[in-house]
C-alpha positions in Angstrom: -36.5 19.7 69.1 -34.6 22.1 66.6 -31.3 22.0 69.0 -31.8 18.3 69.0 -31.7 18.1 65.6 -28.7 20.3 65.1 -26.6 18.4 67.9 -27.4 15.1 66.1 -26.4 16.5 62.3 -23.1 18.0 63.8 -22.6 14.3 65.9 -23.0 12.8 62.3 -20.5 15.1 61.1 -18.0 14.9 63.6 -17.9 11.1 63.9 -18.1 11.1 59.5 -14.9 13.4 59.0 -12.9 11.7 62.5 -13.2 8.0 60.9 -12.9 8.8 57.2 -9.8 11.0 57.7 -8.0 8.4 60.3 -8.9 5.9 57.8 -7.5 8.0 54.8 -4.5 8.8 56.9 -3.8 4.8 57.5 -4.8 4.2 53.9 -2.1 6.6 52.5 0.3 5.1 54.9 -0.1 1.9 54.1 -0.3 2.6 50.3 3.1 4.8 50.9 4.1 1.3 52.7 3.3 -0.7 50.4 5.1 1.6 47.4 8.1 1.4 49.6 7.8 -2.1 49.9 6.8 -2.7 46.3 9.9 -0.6 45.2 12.2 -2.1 48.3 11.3 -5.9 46.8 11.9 -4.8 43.1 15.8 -4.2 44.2 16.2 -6.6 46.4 14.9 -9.2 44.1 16.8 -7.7 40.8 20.0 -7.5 43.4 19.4 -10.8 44.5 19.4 -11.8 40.9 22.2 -9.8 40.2 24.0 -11.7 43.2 22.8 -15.4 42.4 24.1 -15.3 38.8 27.4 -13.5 39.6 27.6 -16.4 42.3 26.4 -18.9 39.5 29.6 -17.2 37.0 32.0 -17.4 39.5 31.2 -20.6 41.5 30.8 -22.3 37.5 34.2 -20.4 36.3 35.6 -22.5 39.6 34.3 -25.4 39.3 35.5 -25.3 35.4 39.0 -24.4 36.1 39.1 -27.0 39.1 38.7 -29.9 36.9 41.2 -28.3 34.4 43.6 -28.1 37.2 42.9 -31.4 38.4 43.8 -32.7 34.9 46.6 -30.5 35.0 47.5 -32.6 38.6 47.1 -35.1 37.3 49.3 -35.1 33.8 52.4 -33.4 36.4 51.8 -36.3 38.2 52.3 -38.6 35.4 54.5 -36.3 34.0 57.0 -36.8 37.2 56.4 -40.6 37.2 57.7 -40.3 33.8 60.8 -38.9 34.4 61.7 -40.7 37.7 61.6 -43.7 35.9 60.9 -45.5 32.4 57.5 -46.6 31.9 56.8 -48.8 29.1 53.3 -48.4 26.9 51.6 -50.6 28.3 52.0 -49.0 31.7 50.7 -45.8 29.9 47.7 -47.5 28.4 46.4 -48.4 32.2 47.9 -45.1 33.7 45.6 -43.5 30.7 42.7 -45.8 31.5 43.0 -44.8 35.5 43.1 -41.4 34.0 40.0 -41.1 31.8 38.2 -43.0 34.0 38.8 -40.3 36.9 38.2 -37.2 34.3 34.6 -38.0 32.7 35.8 -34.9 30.6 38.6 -36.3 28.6 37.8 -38.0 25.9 41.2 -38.9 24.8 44.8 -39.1 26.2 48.3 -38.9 24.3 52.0 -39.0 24.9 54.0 -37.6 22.4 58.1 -38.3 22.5 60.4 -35.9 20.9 61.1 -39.0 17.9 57.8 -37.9 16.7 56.3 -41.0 18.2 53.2 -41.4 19.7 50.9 -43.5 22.3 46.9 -42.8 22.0 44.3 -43.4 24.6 41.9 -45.0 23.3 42.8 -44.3 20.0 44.8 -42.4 17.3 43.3 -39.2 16.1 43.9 -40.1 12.3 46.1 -42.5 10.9 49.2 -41.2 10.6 50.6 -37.6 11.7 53.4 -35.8 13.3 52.1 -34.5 16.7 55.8 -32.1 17.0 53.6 -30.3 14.6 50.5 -29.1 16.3 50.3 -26.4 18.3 50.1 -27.7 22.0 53.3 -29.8 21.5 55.0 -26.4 20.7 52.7 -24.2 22.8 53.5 -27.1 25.9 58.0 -27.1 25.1 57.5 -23.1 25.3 56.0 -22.9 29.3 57.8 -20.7 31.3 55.2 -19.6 34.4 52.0 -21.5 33.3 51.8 -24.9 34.6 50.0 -26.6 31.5 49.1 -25.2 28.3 45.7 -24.9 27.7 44.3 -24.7 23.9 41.7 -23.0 22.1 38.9 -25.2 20.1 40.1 -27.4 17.5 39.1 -30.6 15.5 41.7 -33.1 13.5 39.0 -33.9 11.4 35.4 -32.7 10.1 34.1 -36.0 11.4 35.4 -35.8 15.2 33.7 -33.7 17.9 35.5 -30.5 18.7 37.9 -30.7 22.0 40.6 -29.1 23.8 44.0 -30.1 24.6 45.9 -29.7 28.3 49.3 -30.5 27.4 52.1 -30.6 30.0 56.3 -30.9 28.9 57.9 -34.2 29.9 61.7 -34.0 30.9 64.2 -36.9 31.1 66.2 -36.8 34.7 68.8 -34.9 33.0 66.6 -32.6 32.1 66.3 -32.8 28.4 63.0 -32.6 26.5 61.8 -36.0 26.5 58.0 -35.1 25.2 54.4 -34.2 25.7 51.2 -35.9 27.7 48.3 -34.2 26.5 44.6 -34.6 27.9 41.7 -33.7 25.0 38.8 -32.5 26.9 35.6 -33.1 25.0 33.5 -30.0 23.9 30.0 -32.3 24.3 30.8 -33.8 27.9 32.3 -29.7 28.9 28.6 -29.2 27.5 27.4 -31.6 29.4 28.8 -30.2 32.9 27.3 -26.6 31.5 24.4 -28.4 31.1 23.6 -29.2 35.0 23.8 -25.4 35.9 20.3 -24.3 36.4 19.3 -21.0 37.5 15.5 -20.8 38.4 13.3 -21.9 35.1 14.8 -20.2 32.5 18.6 -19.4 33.6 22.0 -21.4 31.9 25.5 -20.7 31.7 27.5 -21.0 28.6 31.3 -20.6 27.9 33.0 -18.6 25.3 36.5 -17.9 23.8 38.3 -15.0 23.7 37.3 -15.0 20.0 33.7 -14.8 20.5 33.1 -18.3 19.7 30.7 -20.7 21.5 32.8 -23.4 23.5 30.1 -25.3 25.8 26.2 -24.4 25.7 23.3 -26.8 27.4 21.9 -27.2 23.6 25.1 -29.7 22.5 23.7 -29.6 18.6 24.1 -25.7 19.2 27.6 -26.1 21.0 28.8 -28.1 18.0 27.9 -25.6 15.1 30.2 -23.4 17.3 28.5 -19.8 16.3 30.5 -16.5 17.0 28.9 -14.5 19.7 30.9 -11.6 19.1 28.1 -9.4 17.9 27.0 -9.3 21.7 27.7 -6.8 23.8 28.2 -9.0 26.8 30.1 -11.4 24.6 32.2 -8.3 23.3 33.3 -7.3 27.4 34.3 -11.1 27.5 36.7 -10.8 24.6 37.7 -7.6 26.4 38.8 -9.8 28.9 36.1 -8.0 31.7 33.9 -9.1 34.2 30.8 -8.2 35.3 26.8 -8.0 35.1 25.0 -6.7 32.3 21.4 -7.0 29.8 21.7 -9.7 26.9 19.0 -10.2 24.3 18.8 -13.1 22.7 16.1 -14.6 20.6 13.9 -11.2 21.1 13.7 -12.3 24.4 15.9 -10.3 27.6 18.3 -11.7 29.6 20.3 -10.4 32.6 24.1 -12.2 32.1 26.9 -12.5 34.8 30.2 -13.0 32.7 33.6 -13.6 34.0 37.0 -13.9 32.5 39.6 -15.9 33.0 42.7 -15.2 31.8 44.5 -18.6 32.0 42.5 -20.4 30.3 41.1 -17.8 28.1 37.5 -18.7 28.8 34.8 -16.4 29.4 31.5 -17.9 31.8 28.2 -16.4 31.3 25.3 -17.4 33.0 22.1 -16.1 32.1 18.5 -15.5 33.4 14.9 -14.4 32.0 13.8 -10.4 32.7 10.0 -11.8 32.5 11.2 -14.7 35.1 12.2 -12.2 37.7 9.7 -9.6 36.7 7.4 -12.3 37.5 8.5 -13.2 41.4 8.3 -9.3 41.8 4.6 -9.4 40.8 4.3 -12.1 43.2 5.5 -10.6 45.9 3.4 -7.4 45.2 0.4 -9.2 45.1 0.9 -10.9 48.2 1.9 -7.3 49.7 -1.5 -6.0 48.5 -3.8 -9.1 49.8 -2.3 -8.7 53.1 -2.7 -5.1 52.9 -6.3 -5.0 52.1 -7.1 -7.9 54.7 -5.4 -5.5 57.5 -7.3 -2.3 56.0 -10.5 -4.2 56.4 -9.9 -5.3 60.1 -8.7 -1.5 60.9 -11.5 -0.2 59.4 -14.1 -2.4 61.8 -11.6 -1.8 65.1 -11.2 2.3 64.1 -15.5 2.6 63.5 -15.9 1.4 67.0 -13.3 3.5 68.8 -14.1 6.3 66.8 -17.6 6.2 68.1 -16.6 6.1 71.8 -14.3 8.6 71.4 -17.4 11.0 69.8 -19.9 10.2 72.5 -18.8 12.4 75.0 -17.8 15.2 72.6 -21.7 15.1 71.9 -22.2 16.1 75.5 -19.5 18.7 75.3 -21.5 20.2 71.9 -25.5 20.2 74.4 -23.7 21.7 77.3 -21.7 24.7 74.9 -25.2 25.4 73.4 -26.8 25.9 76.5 -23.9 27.8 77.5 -24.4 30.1 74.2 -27.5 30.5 75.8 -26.4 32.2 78.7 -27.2 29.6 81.4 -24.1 29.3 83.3 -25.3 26.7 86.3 -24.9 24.0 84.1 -21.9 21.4 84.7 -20.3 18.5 83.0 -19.5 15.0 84.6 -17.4 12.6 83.2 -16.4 9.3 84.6 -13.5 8.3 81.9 -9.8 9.1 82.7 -8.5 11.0 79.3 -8.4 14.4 77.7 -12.3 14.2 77.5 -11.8 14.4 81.3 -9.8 17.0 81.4 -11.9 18.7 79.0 -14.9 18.5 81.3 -13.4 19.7 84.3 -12.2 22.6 82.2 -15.3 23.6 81.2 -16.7 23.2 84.9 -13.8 25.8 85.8 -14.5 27.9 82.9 -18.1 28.2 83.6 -17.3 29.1 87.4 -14.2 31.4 86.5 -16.7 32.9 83.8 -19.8 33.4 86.2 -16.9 35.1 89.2 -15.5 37.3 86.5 -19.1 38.7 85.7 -20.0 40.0 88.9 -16.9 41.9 89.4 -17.6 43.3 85.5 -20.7 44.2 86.9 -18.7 45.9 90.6 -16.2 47.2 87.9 -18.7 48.8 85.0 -19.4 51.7 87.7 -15.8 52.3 88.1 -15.5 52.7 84.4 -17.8 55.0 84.4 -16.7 57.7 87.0 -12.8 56.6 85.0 -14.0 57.6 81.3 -15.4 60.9 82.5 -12.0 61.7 84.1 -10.1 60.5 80.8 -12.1 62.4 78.7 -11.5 65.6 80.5 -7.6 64.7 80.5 -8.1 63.7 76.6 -9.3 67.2 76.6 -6.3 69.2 78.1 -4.2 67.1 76.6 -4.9 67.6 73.3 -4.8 71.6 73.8 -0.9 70.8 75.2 -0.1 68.7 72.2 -1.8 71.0 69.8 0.4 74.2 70.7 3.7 71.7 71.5 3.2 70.6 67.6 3.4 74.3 66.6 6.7 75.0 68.5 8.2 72.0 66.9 7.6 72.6 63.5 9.3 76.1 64.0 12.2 74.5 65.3 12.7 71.9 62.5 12.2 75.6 59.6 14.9 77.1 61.5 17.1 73.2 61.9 16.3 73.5 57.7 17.7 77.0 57.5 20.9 75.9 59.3 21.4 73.0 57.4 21.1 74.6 54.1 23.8 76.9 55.2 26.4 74.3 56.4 25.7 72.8 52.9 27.1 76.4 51.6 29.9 75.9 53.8 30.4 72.6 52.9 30.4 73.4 48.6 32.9 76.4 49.5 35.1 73.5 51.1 35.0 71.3 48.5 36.1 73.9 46.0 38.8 75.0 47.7 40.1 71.6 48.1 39.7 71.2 44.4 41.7 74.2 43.6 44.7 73.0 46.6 44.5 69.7 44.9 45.1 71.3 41.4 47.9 73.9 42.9 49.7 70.7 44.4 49.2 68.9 41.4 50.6 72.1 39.0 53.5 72.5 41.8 54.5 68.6 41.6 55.0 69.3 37.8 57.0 72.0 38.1 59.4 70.5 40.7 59.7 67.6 38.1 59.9 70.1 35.2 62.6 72.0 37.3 64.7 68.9 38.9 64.4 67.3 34.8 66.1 71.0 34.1 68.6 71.0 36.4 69.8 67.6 35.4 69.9 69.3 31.6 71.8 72.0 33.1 74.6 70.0 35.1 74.7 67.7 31.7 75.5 71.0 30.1 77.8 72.2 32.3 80.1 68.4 32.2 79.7 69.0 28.2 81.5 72.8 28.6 83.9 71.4 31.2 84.4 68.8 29.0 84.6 70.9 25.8 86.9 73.8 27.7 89.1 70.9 28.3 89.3 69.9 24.6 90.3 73.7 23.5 92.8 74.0 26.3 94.5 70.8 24.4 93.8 72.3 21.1 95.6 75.6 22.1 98.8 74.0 23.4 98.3 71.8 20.0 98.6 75.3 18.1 101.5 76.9 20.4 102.8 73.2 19.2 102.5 73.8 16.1 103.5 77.4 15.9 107.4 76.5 17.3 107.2 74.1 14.6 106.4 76.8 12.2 109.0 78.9 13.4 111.4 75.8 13.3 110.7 75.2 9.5 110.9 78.9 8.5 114.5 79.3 10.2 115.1 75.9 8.5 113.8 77.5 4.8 116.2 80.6 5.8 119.7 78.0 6.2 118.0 76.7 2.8 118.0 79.9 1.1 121.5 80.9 2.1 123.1 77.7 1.0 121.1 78.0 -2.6 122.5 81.6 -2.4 125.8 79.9 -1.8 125.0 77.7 -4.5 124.6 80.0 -7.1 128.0 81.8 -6.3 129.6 78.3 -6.9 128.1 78.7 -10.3 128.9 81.8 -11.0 132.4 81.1 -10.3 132.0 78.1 -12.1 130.7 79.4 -15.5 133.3 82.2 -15.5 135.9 79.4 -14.8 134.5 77.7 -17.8 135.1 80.2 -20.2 138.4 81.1 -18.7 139.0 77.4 -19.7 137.1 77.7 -22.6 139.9 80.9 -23.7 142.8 78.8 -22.6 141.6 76.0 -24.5 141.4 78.1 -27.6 145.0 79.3 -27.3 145.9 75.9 -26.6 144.9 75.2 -30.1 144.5 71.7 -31.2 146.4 70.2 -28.1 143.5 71.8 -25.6 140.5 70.5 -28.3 139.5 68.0 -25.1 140.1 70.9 -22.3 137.3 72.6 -24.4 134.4 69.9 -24.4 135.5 69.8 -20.7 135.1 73.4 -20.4 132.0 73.4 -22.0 130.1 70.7 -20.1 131.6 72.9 -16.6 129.7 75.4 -18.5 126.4 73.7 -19.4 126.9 72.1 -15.8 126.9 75.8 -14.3 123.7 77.0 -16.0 122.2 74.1 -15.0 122.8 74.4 -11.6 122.2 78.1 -11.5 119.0 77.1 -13.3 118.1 75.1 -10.2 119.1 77.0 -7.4 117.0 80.0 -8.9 114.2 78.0 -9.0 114.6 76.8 -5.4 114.9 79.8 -4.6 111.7 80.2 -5.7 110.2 78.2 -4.3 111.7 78.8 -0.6 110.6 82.6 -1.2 107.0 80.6 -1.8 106.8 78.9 1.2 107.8 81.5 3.4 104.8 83.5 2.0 102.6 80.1 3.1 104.4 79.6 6.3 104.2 83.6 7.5 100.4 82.9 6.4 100.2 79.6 8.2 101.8 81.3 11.4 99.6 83.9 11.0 96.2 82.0 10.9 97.7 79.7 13.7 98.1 82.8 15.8 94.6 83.9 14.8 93.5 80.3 15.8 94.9 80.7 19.4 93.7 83.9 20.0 89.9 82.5 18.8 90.8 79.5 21.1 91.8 81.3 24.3 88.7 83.8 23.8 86.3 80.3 23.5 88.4 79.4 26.7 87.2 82.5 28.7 83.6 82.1 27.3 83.0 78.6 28.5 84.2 79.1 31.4 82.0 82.3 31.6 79.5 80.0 30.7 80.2 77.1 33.2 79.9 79.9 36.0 76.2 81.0 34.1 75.5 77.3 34.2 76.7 76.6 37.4 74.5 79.4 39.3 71.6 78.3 36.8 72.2 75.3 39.1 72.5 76.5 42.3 69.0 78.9 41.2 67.8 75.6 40.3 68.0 73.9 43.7 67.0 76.7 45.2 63.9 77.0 43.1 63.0 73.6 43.6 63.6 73.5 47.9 60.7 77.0 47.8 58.7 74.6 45.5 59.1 71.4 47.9 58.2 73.9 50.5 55.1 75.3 48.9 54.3 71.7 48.3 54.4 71.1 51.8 52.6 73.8 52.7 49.9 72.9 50.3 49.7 69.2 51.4 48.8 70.8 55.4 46.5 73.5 53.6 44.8 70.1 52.1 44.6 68.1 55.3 43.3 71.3 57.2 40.5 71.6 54.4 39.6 67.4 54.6 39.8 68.0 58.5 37.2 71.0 57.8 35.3 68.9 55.5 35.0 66.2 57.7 33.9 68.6 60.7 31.4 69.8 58.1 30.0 66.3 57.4 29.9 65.5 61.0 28.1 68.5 61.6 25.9 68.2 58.1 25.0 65.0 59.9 24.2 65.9 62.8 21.7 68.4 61.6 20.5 65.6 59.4 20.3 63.9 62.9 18.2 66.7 64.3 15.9 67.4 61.6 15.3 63.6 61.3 14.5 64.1 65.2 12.5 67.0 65.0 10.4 65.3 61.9 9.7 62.4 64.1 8.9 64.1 67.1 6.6 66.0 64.8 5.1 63.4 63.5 5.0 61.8 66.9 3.1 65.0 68.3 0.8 65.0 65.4 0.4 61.1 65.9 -0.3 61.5 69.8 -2.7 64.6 68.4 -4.8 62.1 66.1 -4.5 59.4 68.9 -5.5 62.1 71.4 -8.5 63.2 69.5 -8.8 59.3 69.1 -8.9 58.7 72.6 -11.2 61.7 73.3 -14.0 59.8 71.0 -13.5 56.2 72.8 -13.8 57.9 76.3 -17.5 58.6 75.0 -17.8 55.0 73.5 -16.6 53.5 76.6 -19.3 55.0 78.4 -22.0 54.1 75.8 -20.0 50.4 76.0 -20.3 50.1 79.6 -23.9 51.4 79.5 -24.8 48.2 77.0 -22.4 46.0 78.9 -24.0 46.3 81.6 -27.6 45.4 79.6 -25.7 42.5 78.1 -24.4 41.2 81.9 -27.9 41.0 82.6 -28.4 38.0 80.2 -26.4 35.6 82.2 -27.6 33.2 85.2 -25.5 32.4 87.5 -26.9 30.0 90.0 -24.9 26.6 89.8 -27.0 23.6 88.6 -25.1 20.3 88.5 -26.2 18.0 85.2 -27.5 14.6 85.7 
């Protein structure tokens, strides 16, 4: 009774958590379905919106411009069967009553002539006017591409309904401005054809300027009052001459508005539809979603209770046989007449229990092989562990003495380093000097040019002085032919004054007769002195610049003699610069040398370092391996010693084993 009892609680439970989770599983999938769905519908119905009322803009925008165009056919026409031939008014009256009555639209028809003259259909506007005046008369002369000019909203009077005018040029044959037809298309009746577009309950279409200004609305009382929309955002991409699909909120209420543009006739088309009217057919369609869902939930849920209970059945079976197989009775076997995994599942268990009951009796040959075994392993264990014990001890001596070496090849390897520090510095103090020498040697050979260059200048200043010394010479030889012709000078006087007083006697014995021989006489006399005067005093000044010349010559000579002497001393020391030179080179060719010599002293140290790192890492290497294989020894020591206490479990093991083999029965009983 008490495994009874369990098996049925654990049935219970099975066949519970099987249903309710398959049935939470279809339950979340159709919820997920049905949130797909929900979401999937929402855009396809606010896109199919969307799509209807862009149709609606576009398909209304066409239909609009259509029967402009066909008025616009329709005043060419006239307007060629004007000039191909003269038509009188009354011919214009019935071509105007053919024309209305094909164009519910127009509400009034007029030709205008270039006299100023006018012919109304069905009547005049206001009693008397100029139509050269208004704007589609000027707006119609002034086509160029357009084929009819197309007006914005006017009214000729407060008391007339607002309209538009389609005007059209009319030419003579020789193509001379004969006039104007014009077609005014009623604001009510363009109302009216707004009017007739219906989208679902709550959706219209309206048509506005490119001022912002209502042209045509379904509410004709509202049309007329002719409100500016231009405070609208939709109303505002209209005027921005755009197209497209946007929100509108009008009256508190939400809108979605197609608009389109059209550039010709400067008309904007928006048709609009309720939010809450398509939020509305969503809900619909949601609910339906869910009532379908909840019918096919319910019909699951009865089909899924009944399969889930034939699938449990047999696993009840299953759950009797297993606890009589806890038991220890293996005899028992399952028979199942269904073609499925519960088969499949019973002949594995048959094989199991066979497979299980062969493998026990050769545990049971096999325990006293285990036996004799473990006593053999635990004498191996034994000697083993003695070998490991003493190869642990010769290992870590190895890796103390693998330290030692590797603490000296560090040594070895911080002597290295500093003696490629102190190459590196010795090539470095080496490369200055070479600069510092090849920097000195050019100083040296631009000191030597300057002395070549200088000895050059004093040779030219010596030859100047040698120059200037003949020169000297030249004017002191010229000062002596000077002196002797003042010396010969002053001997004319001489003889001069003493011929004067001769004169002067002569005159005196003359008496009166030789009174003008004496002033003569006398002014020879004063004449003489004079020149004896001057001829002393040149004389003086010759003797004075003889003095000045001897000591010009004298300096000049000293001059030379200096010069010549600086001669020999530059060249002395263009020689002392020229072997500073030489030196130089030299100098610098031992220091490129030493350089060189240091650079191969620095790549045999880097080769040595490098030796020393690989080496350095190689005793790393060894250590590394002697610390594992110590720790490998000391591991297979543990796992010896390890191995050593199993062996005696093993045997106590086998000993209860073969108590717990006991338990079993073996003898194959088929089940009912």
């Amino acid at each position: 009774m008490p495994q009874t009892k369990k098996s049925s609680i654990h049935y219970r439970s099975i066949f519970t958590r099987l249903f309710f989770g398959i049935l939470a599983m279809v339950v979340g999938m159709m919820v997920t379905a049905g949130f797909f769905i929900g979401n999937q519908s929402d855009a396809m119905l606010h896109e199919k919106s969307r799509q209807q009322l862009s149709q609606a803009a576009h398909s209304t925008l066409a239909e609009a411009s259509n029967r402009v165009h066909s008025i616009v056919v329709t005043l060419q026409s006239f307007a060629s069967t004007y000039k191909n031939s003269k038509v009188s008014n009354s011919q214009v009256f019935g071509i105007f009553t053919d024309l209305a009555a094909q164009h519910p639209t127009i509400s009034e028809l007029q030709l205008a002539t270039a006299d100023g003259k006018y012919v109304t259909f069905p009547s005049s506007p206001i009693d008397a006017y100029d139509p050269r005046e208004s704007e589609w008369y000027s707006q119609a002369l002034a086509l160029s591409q357009q084929p009819a000019y197309v007006s914005d909203v006017f009214q000729f009077s407060e008391t007339e309904f607002p309209k538009i005018a389609v005007s059209v040029p009319l030419f003579t044959e020789d193509g001379d401005t004969a006039g104007v037809v014009v077609a005014f298309v009623s604001v009510p009746k363009l109302s009216e054809f707004i009017g007739t577009i219906k989208i679902g309950q709550t959706g219209y279409a309206m048509i506005v300027d490119q001022k912002g200004t209502l042209v045509a609305h379904p509410d004709k009382n509202y049309a007329l009052q002719r409100p500016s929309l231009d405070q609208l955002p939709v109303v505002q991409e209209v005027m921005a001459e755009k197209s497209g699909i946007d929100l509108l909120t009008l009256d508190q209420a939400d809108y979605l508005a197609a608009y389109q543009y059209e550039p010709w006739l400067r008309w904007g088309i928006i048709v609009t539809q309720g939010v809450s009217e398509v939020e509305r057919e969503v809900e619909l369609l949601q609910l339906t979603i869910l009532t379908v869902s909840l019918i096919g939930l319910a019909a699951l849920a009865v089909l899924l209770f009944g399969f889930v209970r034939k699938i449990v059945n047999p696993i009840k079976e299953v759950q009797q046989k297993m606890t009589a197989f806890s038991n220890g009775n293996l005899s028992l076997s399952m028979q199942v007449q269904t073609n499925d995994e519960l088969r499949q599942l019973a002949d594995s268990f048959n094989r199991m229990t066979g497979q299980i009951g062969s493998i026990i009796s050769k545990i049971q040959h096999v325990i006293s092989d285990v036996k004799q075994v473990a006593k053999h392993v635990e004498a191996g264990s034994r000697r083993s562990h003695d070998v490991q014990s003493e190869v642990v001890h010769v290992t870590e001596q190895l890796s103390h003495e693998m330290d030692e070496q590797q603490t000296q090849i560090t040594e070895i390897h911080t002597h290295v380093n500093g003696i490629t520090q102190e190459m590196n510095r010795i090539t470095s103090l080496m490369q200055t000097a070479v600069g510092q020498n090849l920097e000195s040697r050019q100083q040296t050979s631009s000191a030597s040019d300057s002395i070549q260059q200088l000895q050059v200048e004093m040779v030219k200043i010596s030859e100047d002085m040698r120059t200037s010394l003949l020169a000297v010479s030249a004017m002191k030889e010229s000062m002596l032919d000077i002196s002797d012709i003042s010396g010969m000078i002053l001997d004319i006087s001489k003889r001069t004054k003493l011929l004067s007083l001769n004169a002067r006697i002569e005159a005196s014995r003359a008496g009166q007769a030789g009174l003008g021989f004496g002033v003569v006489a006398d002014e020879i006399g004063l004449l003489s002195a004079q020149t004896e005067t001057a001829t002393s005093r040149i004389q003086q000044v010759i003797a004075e610049g003889e003095k000045r010349m001897e000591h010009v010559s004298h300096c000049m000579q000293t001059t030379d003699t200096a010069t010549l002497e600086a001669i020999q001393t530059l060249q002395q020391a263009t020689e002392t610069f020229t072997n500073t030179v030489q030196i130089s080179d030299t100098l610098t060719g031992q220091f490129q040398a030493i350089d060189q010599l240091s650079t191969h002293i620095h790549q045999h140290s880097q080769l040595i370092l490098e030796r020393v790192d690989a080496l350095s890492a190689s005793a790393l290497e060894v250590i590394g391996g002697m610390q594992q294989a110590v720790a490998s020894n000391q591991e297979s020591l543990s796992y010896s010693q390890q191995f050593l206490h199993d062996s005696g479990k093993l045997t106590f093991i086998v000993e209860d084993l073969e108590q717990e083999i006991r338990f079993f029965q073996t003898t194959k009983t088929p089940s009912a």
